[in-house]
C-alpha positions as CSV (number, residue, x, y, z in Angstrom):
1,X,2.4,191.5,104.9
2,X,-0.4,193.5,104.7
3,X,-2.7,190.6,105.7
4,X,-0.3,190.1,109.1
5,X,-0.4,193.5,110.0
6,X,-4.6,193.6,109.4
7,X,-5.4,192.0,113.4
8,X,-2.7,194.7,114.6
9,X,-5.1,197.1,113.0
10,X,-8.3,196.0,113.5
11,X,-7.5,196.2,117.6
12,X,-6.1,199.7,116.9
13,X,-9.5,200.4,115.3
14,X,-11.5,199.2,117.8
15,X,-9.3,200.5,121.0
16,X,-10.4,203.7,119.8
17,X,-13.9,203.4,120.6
18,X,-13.2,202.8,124.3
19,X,-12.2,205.4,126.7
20,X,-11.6,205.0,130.8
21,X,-14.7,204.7,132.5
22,X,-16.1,207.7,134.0
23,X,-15.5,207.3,137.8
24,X,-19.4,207.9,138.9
25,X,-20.8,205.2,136.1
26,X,-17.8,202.9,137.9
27,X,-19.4,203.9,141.3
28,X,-22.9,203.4,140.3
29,X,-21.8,199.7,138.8
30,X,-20.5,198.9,142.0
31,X,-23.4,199.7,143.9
32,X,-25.7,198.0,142.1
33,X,-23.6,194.8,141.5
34,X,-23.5,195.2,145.3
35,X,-27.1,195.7,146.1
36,X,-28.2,192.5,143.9
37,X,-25.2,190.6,145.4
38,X,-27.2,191.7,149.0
39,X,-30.4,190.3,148.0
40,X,-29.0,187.3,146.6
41,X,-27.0,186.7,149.7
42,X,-30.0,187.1,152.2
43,X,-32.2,184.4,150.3
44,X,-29.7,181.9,150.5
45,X,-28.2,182.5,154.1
46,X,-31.4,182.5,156.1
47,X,-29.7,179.2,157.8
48,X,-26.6,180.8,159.0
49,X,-29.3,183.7,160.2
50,X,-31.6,181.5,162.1
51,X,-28.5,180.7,163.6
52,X,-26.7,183.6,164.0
53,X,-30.2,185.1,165.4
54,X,-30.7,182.1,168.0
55,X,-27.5,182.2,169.7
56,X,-27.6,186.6,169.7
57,X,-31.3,185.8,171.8
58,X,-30.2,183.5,174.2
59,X,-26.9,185.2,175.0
60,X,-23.8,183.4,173.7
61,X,-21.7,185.5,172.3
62,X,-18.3,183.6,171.1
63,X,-21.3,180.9,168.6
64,X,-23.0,184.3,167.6
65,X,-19.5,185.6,166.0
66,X,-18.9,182.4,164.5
67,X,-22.0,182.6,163.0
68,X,-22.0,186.1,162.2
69,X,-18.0,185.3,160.6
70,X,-19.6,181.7,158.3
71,X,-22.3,184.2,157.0
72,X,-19.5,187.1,155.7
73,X,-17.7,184.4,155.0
74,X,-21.2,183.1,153.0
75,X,-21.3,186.1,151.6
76,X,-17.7,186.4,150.3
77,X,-18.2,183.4,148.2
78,X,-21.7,184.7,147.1
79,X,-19.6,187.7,146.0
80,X,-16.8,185.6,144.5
81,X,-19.7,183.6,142.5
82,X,-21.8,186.5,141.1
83,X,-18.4,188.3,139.4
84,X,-16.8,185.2,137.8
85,X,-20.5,183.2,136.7
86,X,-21.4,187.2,135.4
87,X,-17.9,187.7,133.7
88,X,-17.5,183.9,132.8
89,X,-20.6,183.3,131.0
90,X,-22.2,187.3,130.3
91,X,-18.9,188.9,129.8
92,X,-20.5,191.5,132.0
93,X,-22.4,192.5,135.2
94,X,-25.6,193.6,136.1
95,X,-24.0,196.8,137.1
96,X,-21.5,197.3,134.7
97,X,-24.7,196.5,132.1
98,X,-26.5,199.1,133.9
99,X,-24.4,201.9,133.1
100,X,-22.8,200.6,129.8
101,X,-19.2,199.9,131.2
102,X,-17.3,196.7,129.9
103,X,-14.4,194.8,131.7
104,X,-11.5,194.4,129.0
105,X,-8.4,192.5,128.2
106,X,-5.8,195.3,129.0
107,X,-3.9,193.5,125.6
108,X,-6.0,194.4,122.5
109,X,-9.6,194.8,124.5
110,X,-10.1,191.7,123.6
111,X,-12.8,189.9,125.8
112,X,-11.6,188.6,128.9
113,X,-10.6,184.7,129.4
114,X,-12.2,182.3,132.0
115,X,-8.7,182.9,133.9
116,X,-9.0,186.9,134.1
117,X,-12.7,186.5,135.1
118,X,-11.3,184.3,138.1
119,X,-8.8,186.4,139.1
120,X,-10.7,189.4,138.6
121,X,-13.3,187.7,141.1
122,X,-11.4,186.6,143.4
123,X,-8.9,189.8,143.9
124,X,-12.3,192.0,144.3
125,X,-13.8,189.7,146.8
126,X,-10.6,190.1,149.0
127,X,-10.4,193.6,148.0
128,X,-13.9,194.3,150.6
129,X,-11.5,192.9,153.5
130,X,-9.2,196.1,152.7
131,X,-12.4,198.4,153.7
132,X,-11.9,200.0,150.2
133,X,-8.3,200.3,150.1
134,X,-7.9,198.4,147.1
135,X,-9.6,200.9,144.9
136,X,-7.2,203.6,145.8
137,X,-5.4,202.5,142.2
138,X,-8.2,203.8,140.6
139,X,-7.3,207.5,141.0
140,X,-3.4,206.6,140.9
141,X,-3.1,204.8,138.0
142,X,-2.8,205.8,134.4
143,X,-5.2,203.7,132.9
144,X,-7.5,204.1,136.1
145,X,-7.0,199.7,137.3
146,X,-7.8,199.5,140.6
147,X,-5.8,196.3,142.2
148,X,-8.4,193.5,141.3
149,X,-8.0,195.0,137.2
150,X,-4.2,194.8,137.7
151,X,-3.9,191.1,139.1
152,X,-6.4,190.1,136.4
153,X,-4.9,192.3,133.5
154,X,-8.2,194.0,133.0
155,X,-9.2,197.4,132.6
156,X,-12.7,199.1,132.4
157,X,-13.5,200.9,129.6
158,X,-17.0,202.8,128.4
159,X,-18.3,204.1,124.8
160,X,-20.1,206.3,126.5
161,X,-19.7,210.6,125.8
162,X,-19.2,210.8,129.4
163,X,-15.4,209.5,130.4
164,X,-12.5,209.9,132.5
165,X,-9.4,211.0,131.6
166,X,-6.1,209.9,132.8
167,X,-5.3,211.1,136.4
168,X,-3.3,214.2,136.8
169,X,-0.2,214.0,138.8
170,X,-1.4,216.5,141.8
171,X,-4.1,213.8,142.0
172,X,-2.4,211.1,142.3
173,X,0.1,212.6,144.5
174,X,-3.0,213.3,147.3
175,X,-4.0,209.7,147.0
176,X,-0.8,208.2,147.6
177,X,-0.6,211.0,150.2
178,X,-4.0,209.3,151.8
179,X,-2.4,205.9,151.5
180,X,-0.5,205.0,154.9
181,X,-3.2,207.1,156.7
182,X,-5.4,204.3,155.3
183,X,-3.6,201.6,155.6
184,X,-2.9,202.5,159.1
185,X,-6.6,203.1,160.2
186,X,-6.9,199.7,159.0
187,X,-4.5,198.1,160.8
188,X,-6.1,199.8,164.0
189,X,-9.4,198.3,163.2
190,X,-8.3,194.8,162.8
191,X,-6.8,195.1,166.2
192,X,-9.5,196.4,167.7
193,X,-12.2,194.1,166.1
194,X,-9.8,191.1,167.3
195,X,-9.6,192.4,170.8
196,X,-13.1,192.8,171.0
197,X,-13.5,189.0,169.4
198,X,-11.2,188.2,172.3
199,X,-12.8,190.1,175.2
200,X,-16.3,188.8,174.2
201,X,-15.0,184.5,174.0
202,X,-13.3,185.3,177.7
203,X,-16.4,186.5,178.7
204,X,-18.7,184.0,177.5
205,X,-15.4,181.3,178.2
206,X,-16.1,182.7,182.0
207,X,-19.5,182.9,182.4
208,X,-19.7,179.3,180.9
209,X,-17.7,178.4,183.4
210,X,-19.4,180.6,186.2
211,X,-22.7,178.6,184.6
212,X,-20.4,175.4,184.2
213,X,-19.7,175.2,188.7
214,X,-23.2,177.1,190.3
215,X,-25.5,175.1,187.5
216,X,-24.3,171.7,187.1
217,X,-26.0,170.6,189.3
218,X,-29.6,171.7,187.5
219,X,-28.6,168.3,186.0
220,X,-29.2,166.3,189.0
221,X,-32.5,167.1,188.5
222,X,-33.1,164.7,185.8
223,X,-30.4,162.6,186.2
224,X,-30.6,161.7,190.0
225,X,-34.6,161.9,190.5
226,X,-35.2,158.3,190.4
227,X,-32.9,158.0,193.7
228,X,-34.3,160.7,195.3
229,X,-38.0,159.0,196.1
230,X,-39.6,162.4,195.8
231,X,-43.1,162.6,194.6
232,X,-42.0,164.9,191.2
233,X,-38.9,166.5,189.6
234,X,-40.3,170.0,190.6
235,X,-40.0,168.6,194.5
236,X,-36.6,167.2,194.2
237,X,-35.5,170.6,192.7
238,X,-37.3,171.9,196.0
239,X,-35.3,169.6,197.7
240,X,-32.2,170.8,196.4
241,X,-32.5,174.1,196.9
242,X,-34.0,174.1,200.6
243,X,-30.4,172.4,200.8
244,X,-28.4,175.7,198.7
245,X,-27.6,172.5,196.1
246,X,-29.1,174.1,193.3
247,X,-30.4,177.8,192.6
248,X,-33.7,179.9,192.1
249,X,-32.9,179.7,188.8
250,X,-32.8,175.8,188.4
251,X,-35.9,175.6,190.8
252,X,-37.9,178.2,188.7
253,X,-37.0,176.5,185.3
254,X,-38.7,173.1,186.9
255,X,-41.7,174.5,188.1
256,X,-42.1,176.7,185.1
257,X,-42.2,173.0,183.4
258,X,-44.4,171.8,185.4
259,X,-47.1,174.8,185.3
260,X,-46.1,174.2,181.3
261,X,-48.0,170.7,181.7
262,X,-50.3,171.3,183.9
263,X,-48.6,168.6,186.5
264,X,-47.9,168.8,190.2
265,X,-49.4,172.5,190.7
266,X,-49.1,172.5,194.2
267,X,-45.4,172.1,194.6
268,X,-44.9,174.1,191.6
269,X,-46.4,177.0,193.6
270,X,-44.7,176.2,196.7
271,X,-41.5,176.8,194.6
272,X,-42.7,179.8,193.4
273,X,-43.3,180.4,197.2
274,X,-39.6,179.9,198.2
275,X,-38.3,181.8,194.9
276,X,-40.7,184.8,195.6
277,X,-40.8,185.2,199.0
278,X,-43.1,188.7,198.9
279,X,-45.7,186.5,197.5
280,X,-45.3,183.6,199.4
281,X,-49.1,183.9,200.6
282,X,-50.4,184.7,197.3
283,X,-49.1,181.1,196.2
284,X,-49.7,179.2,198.9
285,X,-52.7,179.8,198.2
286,X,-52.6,179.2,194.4
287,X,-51.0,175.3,196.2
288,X,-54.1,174.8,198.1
289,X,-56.4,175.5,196.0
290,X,-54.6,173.5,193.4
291,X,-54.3,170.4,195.9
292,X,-57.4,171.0,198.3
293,X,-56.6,169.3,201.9
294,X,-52.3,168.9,201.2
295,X,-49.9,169.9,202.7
296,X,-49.8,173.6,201.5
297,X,-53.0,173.9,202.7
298,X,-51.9,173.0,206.6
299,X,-50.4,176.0,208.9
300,X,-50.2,174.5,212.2
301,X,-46.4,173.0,212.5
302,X,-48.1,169.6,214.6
303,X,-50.5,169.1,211.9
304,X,-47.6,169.3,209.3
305,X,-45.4,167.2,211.4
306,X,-47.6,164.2,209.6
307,X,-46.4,164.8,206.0
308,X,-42.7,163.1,205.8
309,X,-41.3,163.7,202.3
310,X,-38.1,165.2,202.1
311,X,-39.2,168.3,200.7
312,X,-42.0,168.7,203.2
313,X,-39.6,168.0,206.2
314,X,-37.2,170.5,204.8
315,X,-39.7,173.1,204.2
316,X,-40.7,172.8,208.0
317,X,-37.3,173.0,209.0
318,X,-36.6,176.4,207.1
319,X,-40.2,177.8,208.7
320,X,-39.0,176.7,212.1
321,X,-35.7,177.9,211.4
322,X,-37.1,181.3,210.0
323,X,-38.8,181.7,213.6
324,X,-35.7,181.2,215.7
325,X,-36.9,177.4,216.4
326,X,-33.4,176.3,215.7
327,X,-33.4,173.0,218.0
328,X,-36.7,172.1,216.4
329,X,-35.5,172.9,212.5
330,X,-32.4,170.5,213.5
331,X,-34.4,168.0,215.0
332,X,-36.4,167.7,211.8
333,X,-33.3,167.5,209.5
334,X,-32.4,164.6,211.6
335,X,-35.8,163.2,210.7
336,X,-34.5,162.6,207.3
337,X,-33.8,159.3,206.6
338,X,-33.1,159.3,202.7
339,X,-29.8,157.9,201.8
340,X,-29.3,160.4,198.6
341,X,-30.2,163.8,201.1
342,X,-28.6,162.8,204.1
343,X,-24.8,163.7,202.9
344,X,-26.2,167.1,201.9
345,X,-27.8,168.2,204.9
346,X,-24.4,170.1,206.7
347,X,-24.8,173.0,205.3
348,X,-28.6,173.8,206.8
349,X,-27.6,171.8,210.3
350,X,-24.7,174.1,210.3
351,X,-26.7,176.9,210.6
352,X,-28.9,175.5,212.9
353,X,-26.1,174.7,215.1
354,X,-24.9,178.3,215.0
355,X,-27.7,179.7,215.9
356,X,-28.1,177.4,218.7
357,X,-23.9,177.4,220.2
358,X,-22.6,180.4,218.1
359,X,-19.5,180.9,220.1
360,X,-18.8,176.9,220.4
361,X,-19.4,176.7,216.5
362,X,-17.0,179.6,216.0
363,X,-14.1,178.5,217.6
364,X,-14.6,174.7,216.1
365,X,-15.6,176.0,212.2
366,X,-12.6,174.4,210.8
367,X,-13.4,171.4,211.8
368,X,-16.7,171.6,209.2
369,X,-13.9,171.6,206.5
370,X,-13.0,167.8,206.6
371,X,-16.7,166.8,206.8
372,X,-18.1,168.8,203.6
373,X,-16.7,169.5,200.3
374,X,-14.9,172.8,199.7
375,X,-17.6,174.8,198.1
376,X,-19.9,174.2,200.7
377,X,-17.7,175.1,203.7
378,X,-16.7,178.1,201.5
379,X,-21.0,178.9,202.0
380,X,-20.4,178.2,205.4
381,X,-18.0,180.8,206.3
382,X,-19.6,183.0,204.1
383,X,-23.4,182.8,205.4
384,X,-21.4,182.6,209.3
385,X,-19.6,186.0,208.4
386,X,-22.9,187.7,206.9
387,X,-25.1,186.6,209.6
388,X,-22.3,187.8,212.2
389,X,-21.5,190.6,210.4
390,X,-25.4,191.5,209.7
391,X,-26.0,194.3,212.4
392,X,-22.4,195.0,214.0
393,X,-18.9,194.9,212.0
394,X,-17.0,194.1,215.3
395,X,-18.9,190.5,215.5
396,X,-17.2,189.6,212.2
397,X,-15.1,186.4,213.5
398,X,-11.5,186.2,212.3
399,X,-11.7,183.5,209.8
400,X,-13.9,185.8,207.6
401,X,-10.5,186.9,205.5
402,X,-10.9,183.7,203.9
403,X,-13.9,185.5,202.7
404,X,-12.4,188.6,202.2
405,X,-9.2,187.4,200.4
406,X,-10.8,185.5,197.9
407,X,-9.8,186.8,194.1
408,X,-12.2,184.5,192.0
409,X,-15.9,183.9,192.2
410,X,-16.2,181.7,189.5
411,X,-17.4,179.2,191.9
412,X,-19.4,180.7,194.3
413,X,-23.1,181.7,195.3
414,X,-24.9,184.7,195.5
415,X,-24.4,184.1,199.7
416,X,-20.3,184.2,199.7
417,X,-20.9,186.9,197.3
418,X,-23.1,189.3,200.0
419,X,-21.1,188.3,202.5
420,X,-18.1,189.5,200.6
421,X,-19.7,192.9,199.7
422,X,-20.8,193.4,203.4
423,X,-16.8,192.8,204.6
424,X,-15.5,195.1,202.3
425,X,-18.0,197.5,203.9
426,X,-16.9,196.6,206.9
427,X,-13.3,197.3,206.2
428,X,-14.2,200.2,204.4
429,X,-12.3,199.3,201.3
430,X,-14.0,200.7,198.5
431,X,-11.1,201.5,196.2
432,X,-9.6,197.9,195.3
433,X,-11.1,196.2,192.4
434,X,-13.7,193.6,192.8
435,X,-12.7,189.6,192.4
436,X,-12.8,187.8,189.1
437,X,-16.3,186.4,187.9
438,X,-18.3,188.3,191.2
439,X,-22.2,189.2,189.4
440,X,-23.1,191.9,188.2
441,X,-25.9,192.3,191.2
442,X,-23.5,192.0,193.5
443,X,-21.3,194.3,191.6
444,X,-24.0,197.1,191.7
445,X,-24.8,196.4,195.9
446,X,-21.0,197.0,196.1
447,X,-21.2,200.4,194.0
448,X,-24.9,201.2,196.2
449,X,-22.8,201.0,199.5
450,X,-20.1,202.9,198.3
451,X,-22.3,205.9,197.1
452,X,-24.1,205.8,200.8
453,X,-21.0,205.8,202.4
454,X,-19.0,208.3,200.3
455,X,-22.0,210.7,199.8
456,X,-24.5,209.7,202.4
457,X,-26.9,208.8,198.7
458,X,-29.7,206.8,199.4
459,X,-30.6,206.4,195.7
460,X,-29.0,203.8,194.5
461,X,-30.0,201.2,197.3
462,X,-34.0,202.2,196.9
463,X,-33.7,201.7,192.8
464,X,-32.1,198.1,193.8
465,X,-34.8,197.6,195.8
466,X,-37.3,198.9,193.8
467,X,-36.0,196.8,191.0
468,X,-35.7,193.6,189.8
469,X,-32.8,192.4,192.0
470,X,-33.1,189.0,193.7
471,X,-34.9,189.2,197.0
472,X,-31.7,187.9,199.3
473,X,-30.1,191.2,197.7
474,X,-33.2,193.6,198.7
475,X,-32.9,191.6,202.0
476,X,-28.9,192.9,202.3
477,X,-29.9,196.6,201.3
478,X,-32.7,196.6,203.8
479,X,-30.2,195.6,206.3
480,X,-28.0,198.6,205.0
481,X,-30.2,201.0,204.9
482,X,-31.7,200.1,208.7
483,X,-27.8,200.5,210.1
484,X,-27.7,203.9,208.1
485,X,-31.0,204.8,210.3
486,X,-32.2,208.0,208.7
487,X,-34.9,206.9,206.9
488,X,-38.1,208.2,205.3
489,X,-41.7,206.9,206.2
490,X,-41.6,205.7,202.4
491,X,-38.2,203.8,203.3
492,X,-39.3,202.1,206.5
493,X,-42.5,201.1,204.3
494,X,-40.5,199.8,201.6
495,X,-38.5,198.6,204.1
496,X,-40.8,196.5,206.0
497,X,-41.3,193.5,203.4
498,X,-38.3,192.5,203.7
499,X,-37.3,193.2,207.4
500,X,-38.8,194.2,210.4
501,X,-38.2,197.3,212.0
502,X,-39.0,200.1,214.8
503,X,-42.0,201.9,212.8
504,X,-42.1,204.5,215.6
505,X,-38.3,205.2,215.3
506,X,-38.6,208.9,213.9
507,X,-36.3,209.8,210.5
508,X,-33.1,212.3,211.5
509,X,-34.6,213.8,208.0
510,X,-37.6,213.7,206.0
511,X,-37.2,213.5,202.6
C-alpha cells in the first residue's frame, strides 16, 4: 500500500517546487524565442525575399502579396518547427532556458510527451494570427494557461523566488471586460487587410489589362520583324509608332536595346527624336554623327525623297505633315508599298485627309468605321474631336459624344484620353467622375483644368509642364493655357517649345 501510494507522493513532493511563472520572465521568454525564431527565419527565406523584393520593384502588386503571404506562411512553419524540435528533443526553449521557466504536464509536472509538444506548437503558431488574443488566458485563468497550454494540457511553471500568483477575480473580470473589444478590433482588421488584398489584385487585374490592350502589340516587334523588311527591330518599332500602332514606351524600350549593344545608333536616336521632341535636334545630331552621310543627316525633303524604307517614308510624311504639307504627307503614304504596313496606314491618311477636306471628312467619318478596326476609328474620332476642338469649343463636330460618353478606357491611348479631358472642358463638366482605367496623367490634366477654370490657378498646369509629363500632354496644357491668354513673359517662354505664339501679345497681369 505504502509502496502504491509512494509515485502519488513523490509528484506531490516535487509539485511543490514549482510555482506559476512570473508574467515578465514569461514575456521575456517569448521575446527571445521570437527574436531567434526571426533570425532563423531570414537565413532560410532569402528566396521567397528575392521574390517578394523583385515583384515590390517592378510594380506588381497581386505576386508581391503572394509572396509576401508564402514568406509568413514560411515563417509560420519556421515557428511551428522551432517549438516542437525545442520541446520534442530539449524539453525546453531558448527562451524559456533563458529565464529558467519550464513547460509542464498539467498532470503530475511530469515532462511533456511528443503529443503535447505538437499541440503546444501548433496552437501557438495559430495563436500569432489572433494578434495576441490567445494569450488573454494568461491573466484569466487560475493556473495562468494561455490557449496553446490549455489545448496541449500544459502549464508553465518556474523555481524561481520571483512568481506569480493566481489571478484575482477584479483581474480577470477587466480582461474578459477587454475581450469582445479585442475580438472585435480583430475582426475589423481582417476585413480591412482583405479589402485592401482585393482593391490592390483589381488594380493590378486592370492595369494588366490596360497593359494587356495598349502593349500587346510591343510583341509585334519581335514576332512580326521578319515580315516587315525593315533594316532593324528599333526601325520597325519606329514604324509602328509613326503609325500610333505601338507607344513611346514600346519604341523607347527598343532603342534603349539597341544603344545597350551598341547597334543601329542612328535610328535608335531618331527614336529618341520622335519620343523626345524638345530634343529632337540634339539627337539628330547624335544620328548623324553616328551614321555620317544617312539619312538623319539630310534636311532638304527632295534630297530625302531618295531614301524608301518604310520608316524613312513615314518619317517624311509626319515632317510634311507637321508643316501643313498634307497632300504631300498623303502622297508619300501612298508611296508605301509594303504588304505588312499598308493595312495600317488609315489612321495617319485619315488625318491627312482631314486636314486637306475637313468638312467632306466630317460629314463621311462613319464611313472610316467599316474600313478600320474599332480601336483605331475610336483614335480617329478622338484625334478629329481634339484637333477640332483645339482652339474653339463650338467646332467640336457632333459625333464627339461617342468620345464623351465613353465609361472605360481600358483600351485606349493617351490621344482619346486628351481628347476626352478637352470635351469635358468643353462642356464644362467638372463634377462627374472620370471613366474606368483613364491614366493618372490624364487624371491630373483633368484636375489642372478644373483648378484654372474654378479659381482662375495657373499652378497646376506650369508644374505639369514643368514636370515629367509626356510631351503630347505639355502640348494640351500649352494649348490651355494660350486660350486662357493672361500669361506671364515666363509662361509664353515656357510656352514657346511646345507651341508657337504671339510673343508681342502683352499679359492682362504680370505675375
Amino acid at each position: 500500500m505504502v509502496l502504491d501510494n509512494f509515485s502519488k507522493l513523490k509528484t506531490s513532493i516535487t509539485s511543490v517546487r514549482y510555482r506559476l511563472a512570473f508574467i515578465y520572465d514569461r514575456m521575456a521568454a517569448f521575446v527571445l524565442d521570437f527574436t531567434v525564431i526571426f533570425f532563423i527565419h531570414s537565413f532560410l527565406s532569402f528566396y521567397f525575399k528575392k521574390q517578394q523584393n523583385t515583384a515590390m520593384i517592378e510594380g506588381y502588386q497581386t505576386a508581391f502579396i503572394f509572396w509576401v503571404i508564402v514568406n509568413f506562411m514560411f515563417f509560420l512553419v519556421t515557428y511551428f518547427a522551432y517549438h516542437y524540435i525545442s520541446l520534442f528533443k530539449y524539453k525546453t526553449t531558448v527562451g524559456k532556458f533563458a529565464f529558467k521557466i519550464h513547460l509542464k504536464n498539467i498532470w503530475g509536472y511530469e515532462e511533456v510527451t511528443h503529443t503535447q509538444s505538437a499541440k503546444y506548437a501548433i496552437w501557438k503558431t495559430l495563436g500569432i494570427l489572433s494578434l495576441g488574443l490567445t494569450y488573454i488566458g494568461a491573466f484569466v485563468d487560475d493556473r495562468r494557461r494561455t490557449l496553446h497550454e490549455k489545448m496541449s494540457d500544459t502549464m508553465v511553471v518556474t523555481k524561481k523566488q520571483k512568481y506569480s500568483p493566481s489571478p484575482t477575480i477584479r483581474e480577470k473580470q477587466f480582461f474578459k471586460g477587454l475581450l469582445l473589444p479585442a475580438q472585435s478590433l480583430l475582426g475589423v482588421l481582417v476585413i480591412y487587410a482583405l479589402t485592401l488584398i482585393y482593391n490592390s489584385a483589381q488594380k493590378e487585374i486592370m492595369d494588366a489589362s490596360l497593359e494587356t490592350s495598349l502593349q500587346p502589340k510591343c510583341e509585334w516587334v519581335e514576332q512580326e520583324f521578319s515580315g516587315s523588311k525593315e533594316s532593324s527591330r528599333v526601325a520597325f518599332s519606329m514604324s509602328l509608332y509613326l503609325l500610333s500602332e505601338v507607344d513611346r514606351s514600346c519604341l523607347e524600350k527598343e532603342a534603349r536595346a539597341a544603344f545597350e549593344a551598341g547597334e543601329n545608333l542612328e535610328e535608335a536616336n531618331m527614336a529618341f527624336a520622335l519620343i523626345y521632341p524638345e530634343q529632337k535636334e540634339s539627337f539628330l545630331h547624335e544620328a548623324c554623327t553616328a551614321a555620317p552621310g544617312s539619312f538623319s543627316c539630310v534636311n532638304n525633303l527632295k534630297a530625302k525623297a531618295e531614301y524608301k524604307k518604310p520608316h524613312q517614308v513615314l518619317w517624311q510624311a509626319k515632317e510634311l505633315f507637321s508643316k501643313n504639307k498634307y497632300e504631300e504627307s498623303l502622297s508619300l503614304l501612298n508611296q508605301i508599298k509594303s504588304a505588312y504596313f499598308s493595312d495600317k496606314l488609315g489612321y495617319f491618311k485619315f488625318k491627312n485627309y482631314w486636314k486637306i477636306k475637313p468638312t467632306e471628312m466630317m460629314s463621311n467619318i462613319s464611313s472610316f468605321s467599316s474600313l478600320i478596326e474599332e480601336d483605331t476609328f475610336d483614335r480617329v474620332i478622338a484625334w478629329a474631336c481634339l484637333d477640332s476642338a483645339e482652339s474653339d469649343c463650338d467646332s467640336a463636330p457632333s459625333f464627339c459624344s461617342k468620345i464623351l460618353d465613353k465609361k472605360d478606357f481600358t483600351r485606349a491611348g493617351l490621344e482619346e484620353e486628351l481628347s476626352y479631358v478637352r470635351l469635358r472642358e468643353c462642356k464644362n463638366q467638372w463634377s462627374e467622375d472620370l471613366p474606368e482605367a483613364i491614366s493618372l496623367e490624364a487624371a491630373n490634366l483633368f484636375y489642372a483644368k478644373s483648378r484654372l477654370r474654378k479659381y482662375n490657378d495657373l499652378r497646376p498646369l506650369r508644374d505639369m509642364l514643368a514636370g515629367s509629363a509626356s510631351y503630347d500632354v505639355k502640348s494640351e496644357i500649352a494649348s490651355t493655357m494660350i486660350r486662357y491668354g493672361d500669361l506671364s513673359k515666363d509662361d509664353k517662354e515656357m510656352l514657346s517649345r511646345f507651341k508657337v505664339i504671339d510673343s508681342n501679345r502683352q499679359p492682362a497681369s504680370s505675375e
